[in-house]
ROSE-4610 file (N, C-alpha, C; in Angstrom, 1 decimal, always signed):
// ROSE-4610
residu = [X/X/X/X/X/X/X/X/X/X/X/X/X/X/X/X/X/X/X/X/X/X/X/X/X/X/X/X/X/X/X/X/X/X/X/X/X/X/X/X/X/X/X/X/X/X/X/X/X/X/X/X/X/X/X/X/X/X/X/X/X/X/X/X/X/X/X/X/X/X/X/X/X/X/X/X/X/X/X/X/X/X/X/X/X/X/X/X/X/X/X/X/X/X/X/X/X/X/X/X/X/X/X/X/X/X/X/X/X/X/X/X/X/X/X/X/X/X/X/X/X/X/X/X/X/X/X/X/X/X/X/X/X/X/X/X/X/X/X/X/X/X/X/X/X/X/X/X/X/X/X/X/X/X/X/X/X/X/X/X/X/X/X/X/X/X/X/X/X/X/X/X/X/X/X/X/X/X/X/X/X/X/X/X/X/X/X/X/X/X/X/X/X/X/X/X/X/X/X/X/X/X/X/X/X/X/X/X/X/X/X/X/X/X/X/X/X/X/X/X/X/X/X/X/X/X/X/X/X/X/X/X/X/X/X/X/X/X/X/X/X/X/X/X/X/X/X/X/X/X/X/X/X/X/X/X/X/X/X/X/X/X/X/X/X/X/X/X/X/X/X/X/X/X/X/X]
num = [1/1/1/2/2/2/3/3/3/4/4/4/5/5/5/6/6/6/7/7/7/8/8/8/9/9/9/10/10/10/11/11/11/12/12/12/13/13/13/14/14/14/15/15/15/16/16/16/17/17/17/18/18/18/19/19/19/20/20/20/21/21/21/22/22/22/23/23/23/24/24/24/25/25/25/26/26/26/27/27/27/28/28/28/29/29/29/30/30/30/31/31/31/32/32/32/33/33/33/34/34/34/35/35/35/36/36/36/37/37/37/38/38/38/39/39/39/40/40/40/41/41/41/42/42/42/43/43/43/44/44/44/45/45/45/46/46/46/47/47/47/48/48/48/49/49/49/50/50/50/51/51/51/52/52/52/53/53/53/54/54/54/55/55/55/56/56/56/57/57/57/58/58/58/59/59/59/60/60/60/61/61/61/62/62/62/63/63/63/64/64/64/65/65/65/66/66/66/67/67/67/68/68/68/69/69/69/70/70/70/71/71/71/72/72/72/73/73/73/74/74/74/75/75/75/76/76/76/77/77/77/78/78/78/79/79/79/80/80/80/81/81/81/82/82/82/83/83/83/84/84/84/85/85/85/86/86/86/87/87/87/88/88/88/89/89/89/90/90/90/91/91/91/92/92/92]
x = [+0.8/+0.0/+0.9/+0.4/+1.5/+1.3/+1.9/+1.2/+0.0/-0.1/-1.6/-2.7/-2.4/-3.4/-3.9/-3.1/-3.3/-4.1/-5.3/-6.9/-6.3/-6.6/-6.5/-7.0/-6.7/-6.7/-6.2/-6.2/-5.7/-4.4/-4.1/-2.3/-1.6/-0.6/+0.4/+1.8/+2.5/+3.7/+4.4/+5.6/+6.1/+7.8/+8.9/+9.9/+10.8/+12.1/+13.3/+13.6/+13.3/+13.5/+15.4/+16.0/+16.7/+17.5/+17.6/+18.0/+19.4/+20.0/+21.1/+20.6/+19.6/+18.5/+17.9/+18.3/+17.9/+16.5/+16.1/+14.5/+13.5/+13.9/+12.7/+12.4/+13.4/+13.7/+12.5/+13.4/+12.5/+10.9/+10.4/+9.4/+8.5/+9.1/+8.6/+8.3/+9.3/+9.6/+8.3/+8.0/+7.1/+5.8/+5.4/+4.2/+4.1/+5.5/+4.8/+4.5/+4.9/+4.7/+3.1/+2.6/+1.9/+0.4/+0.7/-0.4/-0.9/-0.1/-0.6/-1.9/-1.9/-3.0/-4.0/-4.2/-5.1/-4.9/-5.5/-5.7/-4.6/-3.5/-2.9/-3.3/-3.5/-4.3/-2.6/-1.8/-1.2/+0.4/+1.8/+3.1/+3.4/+3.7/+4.5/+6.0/+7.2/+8.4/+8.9/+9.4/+10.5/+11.9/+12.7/+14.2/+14.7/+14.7/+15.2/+15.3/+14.1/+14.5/+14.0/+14.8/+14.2/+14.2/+14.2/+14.2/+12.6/+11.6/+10.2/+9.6/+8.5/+7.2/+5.9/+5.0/+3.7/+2.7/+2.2/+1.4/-0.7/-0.8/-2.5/-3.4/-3.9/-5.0/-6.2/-6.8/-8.1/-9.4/-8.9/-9.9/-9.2/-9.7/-8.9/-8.9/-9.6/-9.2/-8.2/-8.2/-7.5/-5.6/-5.4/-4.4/-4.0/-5.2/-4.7/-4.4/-4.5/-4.9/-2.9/-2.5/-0.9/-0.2/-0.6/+0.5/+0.6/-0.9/-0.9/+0.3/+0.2/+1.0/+2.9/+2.8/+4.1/+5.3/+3.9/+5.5/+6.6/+7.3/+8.7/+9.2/+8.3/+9.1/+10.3/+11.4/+12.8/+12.1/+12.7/+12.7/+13.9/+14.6/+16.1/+16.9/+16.8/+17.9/+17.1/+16.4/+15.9/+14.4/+14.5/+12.6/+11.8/+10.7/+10.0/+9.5/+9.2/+8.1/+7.1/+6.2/+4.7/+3.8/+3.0/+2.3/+1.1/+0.1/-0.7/-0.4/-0.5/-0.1/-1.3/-0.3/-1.0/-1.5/-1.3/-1.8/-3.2/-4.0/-5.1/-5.4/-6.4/-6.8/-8.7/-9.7/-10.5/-11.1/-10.5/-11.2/-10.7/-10.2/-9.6/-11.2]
y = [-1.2/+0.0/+1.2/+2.1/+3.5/+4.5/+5.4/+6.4/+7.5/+6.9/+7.8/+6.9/+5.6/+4.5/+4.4/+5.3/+5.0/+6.0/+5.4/+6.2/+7.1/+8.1/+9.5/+8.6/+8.5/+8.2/+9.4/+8.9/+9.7/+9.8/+8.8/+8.7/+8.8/+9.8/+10.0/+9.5/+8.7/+8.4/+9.2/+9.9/+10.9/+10.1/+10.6/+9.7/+10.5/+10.4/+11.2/+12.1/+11.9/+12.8/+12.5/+13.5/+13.8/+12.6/+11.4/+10.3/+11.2/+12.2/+12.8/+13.6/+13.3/+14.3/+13.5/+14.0/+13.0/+12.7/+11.6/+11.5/+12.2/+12.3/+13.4/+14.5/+15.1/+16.3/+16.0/+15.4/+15.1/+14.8/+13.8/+13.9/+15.0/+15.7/+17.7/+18.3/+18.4/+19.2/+18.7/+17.3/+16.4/+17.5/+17.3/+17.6/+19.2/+19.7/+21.6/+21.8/+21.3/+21.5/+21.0/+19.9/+19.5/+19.6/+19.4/+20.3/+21.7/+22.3/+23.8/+23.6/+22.4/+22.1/+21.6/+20.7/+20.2/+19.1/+18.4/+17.8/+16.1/+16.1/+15.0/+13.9/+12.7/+11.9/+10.8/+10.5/+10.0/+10.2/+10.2/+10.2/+8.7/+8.0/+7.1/+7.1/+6.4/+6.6/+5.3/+4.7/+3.4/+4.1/+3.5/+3.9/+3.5/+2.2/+2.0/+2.2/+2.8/+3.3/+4.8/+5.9/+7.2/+7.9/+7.8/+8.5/+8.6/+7.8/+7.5/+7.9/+8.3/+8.7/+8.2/+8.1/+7.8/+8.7/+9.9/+10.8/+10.3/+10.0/+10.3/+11.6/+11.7/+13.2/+12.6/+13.6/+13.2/+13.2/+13.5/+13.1/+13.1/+12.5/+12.8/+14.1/+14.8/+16.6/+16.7/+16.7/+17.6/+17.1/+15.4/+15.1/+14.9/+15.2/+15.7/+16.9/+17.9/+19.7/+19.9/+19.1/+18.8/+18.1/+17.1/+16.3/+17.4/+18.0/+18.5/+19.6/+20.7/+21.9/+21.5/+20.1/+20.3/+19.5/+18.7/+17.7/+18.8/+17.9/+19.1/+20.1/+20.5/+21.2/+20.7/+22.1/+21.6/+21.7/+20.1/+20.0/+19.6/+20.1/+19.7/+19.5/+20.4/+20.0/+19.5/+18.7/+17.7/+17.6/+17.7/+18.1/+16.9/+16.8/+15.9/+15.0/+13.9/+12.9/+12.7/+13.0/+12.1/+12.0/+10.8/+10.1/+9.7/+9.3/+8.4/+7.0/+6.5/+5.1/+4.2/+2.8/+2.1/+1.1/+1.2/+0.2/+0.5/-1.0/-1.0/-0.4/+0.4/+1.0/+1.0/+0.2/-0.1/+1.6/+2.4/+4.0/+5.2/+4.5/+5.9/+6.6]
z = [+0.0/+0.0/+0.0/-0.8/-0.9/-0.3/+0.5/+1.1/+0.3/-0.8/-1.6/-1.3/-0.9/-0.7/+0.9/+1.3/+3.1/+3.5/+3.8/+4.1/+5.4/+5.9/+6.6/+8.2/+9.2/+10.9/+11.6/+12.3/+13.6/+14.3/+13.9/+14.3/+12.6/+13.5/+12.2/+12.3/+11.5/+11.6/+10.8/+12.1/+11.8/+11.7/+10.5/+10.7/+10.1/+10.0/+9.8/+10.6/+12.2/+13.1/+13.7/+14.6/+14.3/+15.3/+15.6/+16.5/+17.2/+17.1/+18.0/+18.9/+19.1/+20.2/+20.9/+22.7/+23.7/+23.6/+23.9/+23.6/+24.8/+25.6/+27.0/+25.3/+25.2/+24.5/+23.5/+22.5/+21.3/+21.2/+22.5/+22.8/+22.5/+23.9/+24.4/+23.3/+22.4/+21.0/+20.4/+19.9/+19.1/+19.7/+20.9/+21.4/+21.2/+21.5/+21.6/+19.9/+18.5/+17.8/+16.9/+17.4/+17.0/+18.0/+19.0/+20.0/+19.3/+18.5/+18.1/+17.4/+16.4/+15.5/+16.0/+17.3/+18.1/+19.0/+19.9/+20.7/+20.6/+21.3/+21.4/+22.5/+21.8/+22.5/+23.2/+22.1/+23.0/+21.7/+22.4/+21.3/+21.9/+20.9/+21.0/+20.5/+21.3/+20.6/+21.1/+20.3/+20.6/+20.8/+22.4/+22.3/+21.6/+20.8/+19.8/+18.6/+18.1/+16.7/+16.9/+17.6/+17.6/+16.8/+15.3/+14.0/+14.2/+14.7/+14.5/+15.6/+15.6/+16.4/+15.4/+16.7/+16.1/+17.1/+16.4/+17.0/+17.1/+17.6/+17.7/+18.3/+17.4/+17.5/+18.3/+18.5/+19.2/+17.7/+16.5/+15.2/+14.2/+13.3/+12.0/+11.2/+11.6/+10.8/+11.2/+12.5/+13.2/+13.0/+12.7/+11.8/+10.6/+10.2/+8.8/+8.5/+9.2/+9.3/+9.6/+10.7/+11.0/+10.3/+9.4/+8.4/+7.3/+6.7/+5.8/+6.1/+7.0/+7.9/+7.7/+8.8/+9.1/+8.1/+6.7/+6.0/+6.0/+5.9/+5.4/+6.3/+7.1/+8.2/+8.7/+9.0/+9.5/+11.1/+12.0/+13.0/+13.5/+14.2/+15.0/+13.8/+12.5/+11.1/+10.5/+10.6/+9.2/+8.8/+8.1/+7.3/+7.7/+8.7/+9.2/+7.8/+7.8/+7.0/+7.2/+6.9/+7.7/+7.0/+7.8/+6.7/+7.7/+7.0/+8.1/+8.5/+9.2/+9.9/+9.2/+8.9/+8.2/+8.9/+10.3/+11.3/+11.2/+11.2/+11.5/+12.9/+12.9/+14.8/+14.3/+15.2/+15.0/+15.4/+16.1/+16.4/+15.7/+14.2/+13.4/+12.6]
């Protein structure tokens, strides 16, 4: 499935983040920029692969309104990615 194929949810997987940045940090950062658009329901981050986050909104406008906003934005150096998550979630 291609990201033109991946129907619009609520969690966004956000990736190319900057892994030389402590994760408390990166977190913080994740949230103050994306809370601006609306309601964060929950950030997920693996210590292991911290290039990656998976944001969920409290609706799908309201992440689509922030993918649309921030692709490409420079965060900590490097132009965010994001896409919608292609995990099935039975409350997108």
């Amino acid at each position: 499935m291609s990201e033109q194929d991946t129907l619009p949810n609520r969690t966004l997987y956000v990736h190319n983040l900057n892994w030389k940045i402590e994760h408390g940090n990166l977190r913080e950062n994740l949230y103050l920029i994306f809370s601006t658009y609306g309601e964060i329901l929950d950030i997920y981050m693996n210590h292991k692969q911290r290039e990656q986050a998976f944001i969920t909104f409290k609706n799908v406008d309201v992440a689509n309104f922030a993918k649309i906003s921030l692709s490409k934005e420079i965060f900590f150096s490097k132009p965010l990615h994001i896409e919608f998550c292609k995990v099935k979630n039975s409350e997108t």
